[in-house]
N, CA, C and O atoms as CSV, one atom per row, in Angstrom:
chain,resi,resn,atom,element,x,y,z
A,1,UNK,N,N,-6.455,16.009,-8.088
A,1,UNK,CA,C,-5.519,16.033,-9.184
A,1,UNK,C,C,-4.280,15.196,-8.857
A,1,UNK,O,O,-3.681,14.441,-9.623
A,2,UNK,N,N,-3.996,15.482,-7.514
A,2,UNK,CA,C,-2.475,14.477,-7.314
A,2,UNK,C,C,-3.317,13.886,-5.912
A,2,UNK,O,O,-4.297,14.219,-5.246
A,3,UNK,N,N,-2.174,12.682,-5.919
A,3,UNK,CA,C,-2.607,11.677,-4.608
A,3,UNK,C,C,-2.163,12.454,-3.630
A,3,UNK,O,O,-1.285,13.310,-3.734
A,4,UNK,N,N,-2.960,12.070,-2.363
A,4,UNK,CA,C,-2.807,12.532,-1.039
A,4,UNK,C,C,-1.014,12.059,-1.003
A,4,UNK,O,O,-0.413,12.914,-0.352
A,5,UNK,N,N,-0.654,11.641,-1.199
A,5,UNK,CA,C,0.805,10.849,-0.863
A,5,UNK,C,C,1.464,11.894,-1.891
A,5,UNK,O,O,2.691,11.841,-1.811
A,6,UNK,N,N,1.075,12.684,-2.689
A,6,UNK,CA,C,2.561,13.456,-3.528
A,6,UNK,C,C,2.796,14.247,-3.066
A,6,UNK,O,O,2.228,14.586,-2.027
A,7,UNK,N,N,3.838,14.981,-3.675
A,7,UNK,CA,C,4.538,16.177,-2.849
A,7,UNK,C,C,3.732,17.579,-3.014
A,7,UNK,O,O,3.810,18.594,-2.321
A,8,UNK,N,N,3.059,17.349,-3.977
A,8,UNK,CA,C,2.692,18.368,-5.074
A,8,UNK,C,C,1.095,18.568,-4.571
A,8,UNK,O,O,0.528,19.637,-4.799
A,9,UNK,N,N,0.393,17.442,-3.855
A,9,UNK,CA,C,-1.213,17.676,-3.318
A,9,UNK,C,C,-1.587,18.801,-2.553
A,9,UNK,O,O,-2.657,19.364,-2.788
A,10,UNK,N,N,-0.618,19.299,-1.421
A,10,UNK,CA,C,-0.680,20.502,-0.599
A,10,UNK,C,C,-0.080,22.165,-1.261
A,10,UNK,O,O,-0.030,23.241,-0.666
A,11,UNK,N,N,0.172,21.949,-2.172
A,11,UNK,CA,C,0.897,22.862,-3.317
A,11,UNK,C,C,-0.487,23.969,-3.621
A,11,UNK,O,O,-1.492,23.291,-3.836
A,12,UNK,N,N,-0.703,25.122,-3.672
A,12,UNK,CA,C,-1.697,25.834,-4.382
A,12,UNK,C,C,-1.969,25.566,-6.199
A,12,UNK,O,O,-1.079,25.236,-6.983
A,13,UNK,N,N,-3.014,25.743,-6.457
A,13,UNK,CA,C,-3.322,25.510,-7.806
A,13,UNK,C,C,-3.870,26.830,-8.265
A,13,UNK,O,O,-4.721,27.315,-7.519
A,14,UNK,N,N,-3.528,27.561,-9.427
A,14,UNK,CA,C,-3.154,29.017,-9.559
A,14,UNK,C,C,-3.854,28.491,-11.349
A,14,UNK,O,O,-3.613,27.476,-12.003
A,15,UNK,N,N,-4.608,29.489,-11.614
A,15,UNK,CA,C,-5.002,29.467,-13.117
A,15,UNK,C,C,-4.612,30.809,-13.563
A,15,UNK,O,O,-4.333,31.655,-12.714
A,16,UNK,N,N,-4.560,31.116,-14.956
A,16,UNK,CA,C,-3.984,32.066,-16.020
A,16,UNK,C,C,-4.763,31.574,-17.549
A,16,UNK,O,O,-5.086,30.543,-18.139
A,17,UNK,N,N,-4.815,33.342,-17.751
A,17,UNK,CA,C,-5.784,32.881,-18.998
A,17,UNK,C,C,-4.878,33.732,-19.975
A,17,UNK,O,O,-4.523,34.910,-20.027
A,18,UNK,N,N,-4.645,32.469,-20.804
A,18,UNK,CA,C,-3.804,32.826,-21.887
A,18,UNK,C,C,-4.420,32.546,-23.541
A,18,UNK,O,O,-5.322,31.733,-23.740
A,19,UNK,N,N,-3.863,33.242,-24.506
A,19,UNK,CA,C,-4.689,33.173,-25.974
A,19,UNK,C,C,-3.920,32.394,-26.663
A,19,UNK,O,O,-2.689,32.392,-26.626
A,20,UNK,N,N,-4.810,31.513,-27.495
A,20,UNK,CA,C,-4.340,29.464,-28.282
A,20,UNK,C,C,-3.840,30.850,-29.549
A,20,UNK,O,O,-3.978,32.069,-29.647
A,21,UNK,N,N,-3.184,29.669,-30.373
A,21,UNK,CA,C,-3.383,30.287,-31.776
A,21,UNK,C,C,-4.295,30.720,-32.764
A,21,UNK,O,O,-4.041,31.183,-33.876
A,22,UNK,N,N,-5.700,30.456,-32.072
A,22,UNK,CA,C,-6.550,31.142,-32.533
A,22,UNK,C,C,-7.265,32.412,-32.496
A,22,UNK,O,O,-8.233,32.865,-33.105
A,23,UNK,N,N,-6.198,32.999,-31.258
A,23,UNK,CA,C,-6.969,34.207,-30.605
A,23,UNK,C,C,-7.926,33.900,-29.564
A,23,UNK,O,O,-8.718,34.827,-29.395
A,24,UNK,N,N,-8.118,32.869,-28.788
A,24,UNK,CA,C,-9.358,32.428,-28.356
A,24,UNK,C,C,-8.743,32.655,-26.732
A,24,UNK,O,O,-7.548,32.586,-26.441
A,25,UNK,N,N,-9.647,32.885,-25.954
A,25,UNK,CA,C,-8.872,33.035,-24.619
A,25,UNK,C,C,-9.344,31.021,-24.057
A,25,UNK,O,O,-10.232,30.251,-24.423
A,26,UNK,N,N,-8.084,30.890,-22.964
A,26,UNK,CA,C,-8.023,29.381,-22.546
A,26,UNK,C,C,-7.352,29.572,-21.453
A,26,UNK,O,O,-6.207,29.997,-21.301
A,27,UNK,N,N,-8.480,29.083,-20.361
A,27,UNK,CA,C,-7.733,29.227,-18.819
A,27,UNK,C,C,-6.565,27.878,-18.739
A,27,UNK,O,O,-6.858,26.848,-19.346
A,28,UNK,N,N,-5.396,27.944,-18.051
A,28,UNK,CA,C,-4.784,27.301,-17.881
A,28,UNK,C,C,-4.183,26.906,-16.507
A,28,UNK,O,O,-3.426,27.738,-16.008
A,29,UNK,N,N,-4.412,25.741,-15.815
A,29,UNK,CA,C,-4.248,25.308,-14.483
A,29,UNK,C,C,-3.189,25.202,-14.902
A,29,UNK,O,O,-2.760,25.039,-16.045
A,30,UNK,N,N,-2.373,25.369,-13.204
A,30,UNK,CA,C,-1.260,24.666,-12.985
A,30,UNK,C,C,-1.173,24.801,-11.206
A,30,UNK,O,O,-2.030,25.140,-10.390
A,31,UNK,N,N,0.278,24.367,-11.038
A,31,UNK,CA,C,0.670,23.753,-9.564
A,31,UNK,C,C,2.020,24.940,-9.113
A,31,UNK,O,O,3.087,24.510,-9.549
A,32,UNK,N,N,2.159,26.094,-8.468
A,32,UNK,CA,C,2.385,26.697,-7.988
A,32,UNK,C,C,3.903,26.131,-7.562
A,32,UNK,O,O,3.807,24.904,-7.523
A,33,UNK,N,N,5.020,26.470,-7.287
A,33,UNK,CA,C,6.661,26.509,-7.192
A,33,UNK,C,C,6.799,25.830,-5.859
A,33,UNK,O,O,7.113,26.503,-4.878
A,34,UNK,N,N,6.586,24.551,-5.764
A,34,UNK,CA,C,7.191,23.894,-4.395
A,34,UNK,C,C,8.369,24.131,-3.728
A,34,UNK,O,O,9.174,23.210,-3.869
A,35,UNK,N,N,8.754,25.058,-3.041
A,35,UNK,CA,C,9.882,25.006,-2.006
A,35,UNK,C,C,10.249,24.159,-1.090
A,35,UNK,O,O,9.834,23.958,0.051
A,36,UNK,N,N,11.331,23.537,-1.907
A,36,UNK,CA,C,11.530,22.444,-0.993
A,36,UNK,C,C,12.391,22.806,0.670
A,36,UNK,O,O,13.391,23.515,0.559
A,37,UNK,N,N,12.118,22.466,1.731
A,37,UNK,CA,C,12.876,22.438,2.975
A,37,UNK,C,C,14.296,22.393,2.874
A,37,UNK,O,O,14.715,21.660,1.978
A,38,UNK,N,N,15.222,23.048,3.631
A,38,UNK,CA,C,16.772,22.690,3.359
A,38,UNK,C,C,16.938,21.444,4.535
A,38,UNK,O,O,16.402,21.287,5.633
A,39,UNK,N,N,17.693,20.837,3.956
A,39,UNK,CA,C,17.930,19.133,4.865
A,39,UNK,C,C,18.603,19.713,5.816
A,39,UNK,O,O,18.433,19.096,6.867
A,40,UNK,N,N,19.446,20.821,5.964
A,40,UNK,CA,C,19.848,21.591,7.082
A,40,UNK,C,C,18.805,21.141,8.608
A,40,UNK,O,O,19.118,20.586,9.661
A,41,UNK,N,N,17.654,21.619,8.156
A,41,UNK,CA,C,16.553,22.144,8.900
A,41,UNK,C,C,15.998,21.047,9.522
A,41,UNK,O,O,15.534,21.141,10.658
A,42,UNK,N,N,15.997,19.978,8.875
A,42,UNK,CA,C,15.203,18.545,9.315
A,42,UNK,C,C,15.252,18.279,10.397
A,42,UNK,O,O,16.277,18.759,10.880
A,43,UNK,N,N,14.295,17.387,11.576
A,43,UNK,CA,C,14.462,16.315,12.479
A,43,UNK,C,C,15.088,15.323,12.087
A,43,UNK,O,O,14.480,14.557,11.340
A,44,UNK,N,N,16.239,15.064,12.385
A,44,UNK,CA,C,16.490,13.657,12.004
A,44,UNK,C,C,15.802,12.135,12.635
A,44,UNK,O,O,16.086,11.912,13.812
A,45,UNK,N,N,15.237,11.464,12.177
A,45,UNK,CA,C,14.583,10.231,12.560
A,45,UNK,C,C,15.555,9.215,12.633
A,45,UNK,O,O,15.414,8.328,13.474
A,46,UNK,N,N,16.646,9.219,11.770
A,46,UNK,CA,C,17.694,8.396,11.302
A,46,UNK,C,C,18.573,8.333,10.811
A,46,UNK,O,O,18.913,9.497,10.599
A,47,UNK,N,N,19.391,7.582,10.367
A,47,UNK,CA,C,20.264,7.639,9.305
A,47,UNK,C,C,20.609,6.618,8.559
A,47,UNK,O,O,20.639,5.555,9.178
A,48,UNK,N,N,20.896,6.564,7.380
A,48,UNK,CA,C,20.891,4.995,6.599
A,48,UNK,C,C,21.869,5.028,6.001
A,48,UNK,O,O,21.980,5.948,5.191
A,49,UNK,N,N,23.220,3.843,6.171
A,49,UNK,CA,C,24.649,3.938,5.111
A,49,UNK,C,C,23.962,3.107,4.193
A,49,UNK,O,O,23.325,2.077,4.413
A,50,UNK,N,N,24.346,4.146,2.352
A,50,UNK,CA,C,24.146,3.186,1.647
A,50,UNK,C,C,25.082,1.975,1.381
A,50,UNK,O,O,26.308,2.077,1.327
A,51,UNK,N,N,24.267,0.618,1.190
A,51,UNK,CA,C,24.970,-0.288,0.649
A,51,UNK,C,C,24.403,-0.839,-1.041
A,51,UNK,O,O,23.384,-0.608,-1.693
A,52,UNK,N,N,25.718,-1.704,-1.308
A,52,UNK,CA,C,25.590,-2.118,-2.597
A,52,UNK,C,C,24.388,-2.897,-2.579
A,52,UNK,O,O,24.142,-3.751,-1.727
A,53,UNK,N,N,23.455,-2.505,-3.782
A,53,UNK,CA,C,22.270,-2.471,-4.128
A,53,UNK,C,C,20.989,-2.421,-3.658
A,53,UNK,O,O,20.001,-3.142,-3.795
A,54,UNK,N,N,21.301,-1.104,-2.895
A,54,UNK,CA,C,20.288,-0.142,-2.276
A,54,UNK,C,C,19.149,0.293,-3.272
A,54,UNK,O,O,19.586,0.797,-4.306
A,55,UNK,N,N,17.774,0.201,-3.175
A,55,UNK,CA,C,17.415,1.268,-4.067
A,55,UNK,C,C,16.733,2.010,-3.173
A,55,UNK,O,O,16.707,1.583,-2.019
A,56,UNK,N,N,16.039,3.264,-3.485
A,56,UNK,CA,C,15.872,4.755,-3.010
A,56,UNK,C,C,14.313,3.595,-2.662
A,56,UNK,O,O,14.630,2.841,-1.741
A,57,UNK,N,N,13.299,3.397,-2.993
A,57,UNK,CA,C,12.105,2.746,-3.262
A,57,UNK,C,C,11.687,1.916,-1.835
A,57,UNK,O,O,10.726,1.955,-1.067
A,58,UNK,N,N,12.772,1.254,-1.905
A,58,UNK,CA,C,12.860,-0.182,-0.753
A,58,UNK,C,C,13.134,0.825,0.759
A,58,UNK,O,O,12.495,0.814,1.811
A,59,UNK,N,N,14.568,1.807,0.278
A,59,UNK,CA,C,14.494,2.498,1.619
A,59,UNK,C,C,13.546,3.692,2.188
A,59,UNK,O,O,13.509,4.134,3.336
A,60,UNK,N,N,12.805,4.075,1.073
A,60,UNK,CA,C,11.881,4.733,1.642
A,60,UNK,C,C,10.323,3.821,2.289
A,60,UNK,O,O,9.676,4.401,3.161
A,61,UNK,N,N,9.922,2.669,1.878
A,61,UNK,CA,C,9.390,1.737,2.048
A,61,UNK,C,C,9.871,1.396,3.799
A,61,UNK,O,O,9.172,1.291,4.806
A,62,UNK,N,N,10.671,1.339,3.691
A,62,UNK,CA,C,11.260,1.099,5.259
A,62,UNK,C,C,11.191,1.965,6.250
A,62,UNK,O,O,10.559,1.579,7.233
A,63,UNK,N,N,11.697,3.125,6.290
A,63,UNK,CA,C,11.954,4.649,7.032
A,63,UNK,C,C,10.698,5.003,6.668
A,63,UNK,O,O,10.191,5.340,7.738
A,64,UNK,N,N,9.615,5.179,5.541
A,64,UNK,CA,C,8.934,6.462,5.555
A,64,UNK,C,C,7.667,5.094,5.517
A,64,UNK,O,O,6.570,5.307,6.035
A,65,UNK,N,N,7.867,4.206,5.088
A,65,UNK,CA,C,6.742,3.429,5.126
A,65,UNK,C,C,5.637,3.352,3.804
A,65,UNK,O,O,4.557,2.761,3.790
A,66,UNK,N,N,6.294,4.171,2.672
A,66,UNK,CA,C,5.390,4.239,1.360
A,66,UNK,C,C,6.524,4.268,0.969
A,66,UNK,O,O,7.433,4.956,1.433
A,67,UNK,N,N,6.606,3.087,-0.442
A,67,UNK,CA,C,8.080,3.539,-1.389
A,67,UNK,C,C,7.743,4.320,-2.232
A,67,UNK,O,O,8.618,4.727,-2.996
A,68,UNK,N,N,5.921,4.956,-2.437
A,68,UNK,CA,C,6.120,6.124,-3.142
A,68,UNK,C,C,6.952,7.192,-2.681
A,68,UNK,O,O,7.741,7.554,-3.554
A,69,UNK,N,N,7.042,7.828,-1.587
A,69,UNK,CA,C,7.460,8.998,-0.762
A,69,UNK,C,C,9.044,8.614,-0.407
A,69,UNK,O,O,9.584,8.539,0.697
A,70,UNK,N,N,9.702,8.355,-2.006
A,70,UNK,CA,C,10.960,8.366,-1.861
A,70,UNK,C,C,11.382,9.857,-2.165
A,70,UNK,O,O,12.550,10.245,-2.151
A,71,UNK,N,N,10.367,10.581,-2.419
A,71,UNK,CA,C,10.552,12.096,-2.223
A,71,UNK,C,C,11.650,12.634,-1.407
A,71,UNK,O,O,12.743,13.163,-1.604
A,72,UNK,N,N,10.685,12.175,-0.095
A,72,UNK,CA,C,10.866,12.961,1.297
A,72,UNK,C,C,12.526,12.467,1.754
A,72,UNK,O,O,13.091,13.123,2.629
A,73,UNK,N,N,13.039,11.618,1.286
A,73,UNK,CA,C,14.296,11.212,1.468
A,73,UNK,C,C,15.440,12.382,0.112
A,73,UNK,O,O,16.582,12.837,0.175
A,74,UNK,N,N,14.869,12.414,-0.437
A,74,UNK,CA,C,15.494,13.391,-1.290
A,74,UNK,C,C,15.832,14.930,-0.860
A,74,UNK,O,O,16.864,15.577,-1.040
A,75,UNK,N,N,14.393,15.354,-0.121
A,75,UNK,CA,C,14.510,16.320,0.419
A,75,UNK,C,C,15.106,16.373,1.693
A,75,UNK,O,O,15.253,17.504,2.157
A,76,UNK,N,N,15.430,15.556,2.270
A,76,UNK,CA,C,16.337,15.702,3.785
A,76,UNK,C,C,18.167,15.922,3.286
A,76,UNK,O,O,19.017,16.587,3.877
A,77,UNK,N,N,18.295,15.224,2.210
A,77,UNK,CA,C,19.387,15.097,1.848
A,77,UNK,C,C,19.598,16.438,0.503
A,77,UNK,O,O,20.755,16.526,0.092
A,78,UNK,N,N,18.694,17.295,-0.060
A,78,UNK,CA,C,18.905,18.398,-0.774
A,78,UNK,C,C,19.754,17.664,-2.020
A,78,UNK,O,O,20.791,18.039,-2.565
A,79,UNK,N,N,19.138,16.778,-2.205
A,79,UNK,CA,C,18.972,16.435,-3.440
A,79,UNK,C,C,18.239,16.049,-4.494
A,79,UNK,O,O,17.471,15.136,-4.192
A,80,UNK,N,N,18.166,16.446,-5.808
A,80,UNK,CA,C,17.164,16.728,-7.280
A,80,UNK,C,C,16.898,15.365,-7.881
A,80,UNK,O,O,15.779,14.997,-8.239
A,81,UNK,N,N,18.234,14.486,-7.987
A,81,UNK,CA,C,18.139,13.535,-8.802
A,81,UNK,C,C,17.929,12.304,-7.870
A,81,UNK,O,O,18.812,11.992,-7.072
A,82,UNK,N,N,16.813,11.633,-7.961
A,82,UNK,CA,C,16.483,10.791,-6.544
A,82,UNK,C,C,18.120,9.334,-7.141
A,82,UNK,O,O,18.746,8.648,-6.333
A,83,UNK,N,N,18.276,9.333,-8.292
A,83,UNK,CA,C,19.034,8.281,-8.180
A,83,UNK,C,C,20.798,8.183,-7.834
A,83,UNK,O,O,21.605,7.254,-7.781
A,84,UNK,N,N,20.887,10.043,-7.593
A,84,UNK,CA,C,21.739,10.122,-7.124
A,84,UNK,C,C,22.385,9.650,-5.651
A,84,UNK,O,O,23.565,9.434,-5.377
A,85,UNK,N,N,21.372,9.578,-4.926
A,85,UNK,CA,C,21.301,9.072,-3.578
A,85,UNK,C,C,22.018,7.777,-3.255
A,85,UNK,O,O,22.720,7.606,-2.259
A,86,UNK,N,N,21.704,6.658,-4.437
A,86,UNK,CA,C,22.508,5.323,-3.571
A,86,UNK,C,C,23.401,4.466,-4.685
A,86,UNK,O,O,23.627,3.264,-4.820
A,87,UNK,N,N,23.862,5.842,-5.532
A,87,UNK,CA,C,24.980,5.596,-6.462
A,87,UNK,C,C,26.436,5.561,-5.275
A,87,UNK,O,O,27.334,4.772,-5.567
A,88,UNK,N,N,26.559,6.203,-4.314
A,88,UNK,CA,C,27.579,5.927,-3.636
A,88,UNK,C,C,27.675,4.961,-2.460
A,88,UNK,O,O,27.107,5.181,-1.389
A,89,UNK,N,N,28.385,3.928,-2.694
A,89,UNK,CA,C,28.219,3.197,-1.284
A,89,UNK,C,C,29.173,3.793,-0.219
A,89,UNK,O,O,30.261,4.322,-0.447
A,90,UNK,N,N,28.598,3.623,0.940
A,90,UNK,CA,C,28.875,4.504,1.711
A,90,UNK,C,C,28.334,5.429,2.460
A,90,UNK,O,O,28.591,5.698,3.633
A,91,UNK,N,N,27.097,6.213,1.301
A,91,UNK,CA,C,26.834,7.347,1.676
A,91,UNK,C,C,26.069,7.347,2.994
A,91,UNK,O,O,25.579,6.234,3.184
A,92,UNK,N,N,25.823,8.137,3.885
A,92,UNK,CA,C,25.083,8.533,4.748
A,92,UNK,C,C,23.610,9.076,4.552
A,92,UNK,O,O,23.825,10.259,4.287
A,93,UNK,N,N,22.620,8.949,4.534
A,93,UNK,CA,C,21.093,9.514,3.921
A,93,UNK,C,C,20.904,10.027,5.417
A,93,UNK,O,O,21.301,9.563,6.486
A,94,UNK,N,N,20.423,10.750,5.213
A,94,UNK,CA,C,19.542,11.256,6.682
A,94,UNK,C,C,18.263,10.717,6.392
A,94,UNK,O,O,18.114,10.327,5.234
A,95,UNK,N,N,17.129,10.582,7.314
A,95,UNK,CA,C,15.873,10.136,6.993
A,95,UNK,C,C,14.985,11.123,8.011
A,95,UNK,O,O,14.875,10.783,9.189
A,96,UNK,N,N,14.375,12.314,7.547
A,96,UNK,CA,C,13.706,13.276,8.465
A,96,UNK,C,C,12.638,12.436,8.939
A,96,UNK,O,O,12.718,11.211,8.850
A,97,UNK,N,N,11.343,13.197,9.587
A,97,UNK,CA,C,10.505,13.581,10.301
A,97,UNK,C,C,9.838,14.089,9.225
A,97,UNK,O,O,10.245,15.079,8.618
A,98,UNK,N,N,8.607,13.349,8.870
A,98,UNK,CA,C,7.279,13.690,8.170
A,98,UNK,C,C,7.058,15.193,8.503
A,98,UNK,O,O,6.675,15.512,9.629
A,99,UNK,N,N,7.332,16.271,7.381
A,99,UNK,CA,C,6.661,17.857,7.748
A,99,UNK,C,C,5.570,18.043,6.624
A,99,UNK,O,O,4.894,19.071,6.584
């Protein structure tokens, strides 16, 4: 269902059988409440100052080696909105250790 590379592949998949508007019963998959790690907790591998015109993509491409798994940079740093990350120049990113 998801690529080996998402966050969401190692996640449990949990079904529920719920009734359509017809009265009809209809099992319904889904993907179970990912808890994300606190960046507290991480190995640090690194650290990256952002600069002007950083994107999240390129630096995960670099540090994690897939610019899909600009995830995992989100989660070291305990943050939701990945584009919040290199709106500040300056900032400091931590770059964990693959868990």
């Amino acid at each position: 269902m998801f690529e080996p590379s998402s966050r969401y592949n190692d996640i449990e998949t949990a079904k529920m059988t719920v009734t359509d508007s017809r009265g009809e019963p209809r099992v319904v998959s889904y993907k179970r409440r990912r808890f994300v790690p606190s960046g507290a907790t991480i190995t640090a591998l690194a650290e990256h100052t952002v600069a002007q015109g950083d994107r999240l993509d390129n630096l995960a491409a670099r540090y994690v080696g897939d610019p899909e798994q600009f995830w995992r940079i989100c989660d070291d740093n305990n943050v939701l909105r990945p584009e919040q990350l290199t709106e500040e120049v300056g900032r400091v990113l931590k770059i964990g250790l693959p868990y």
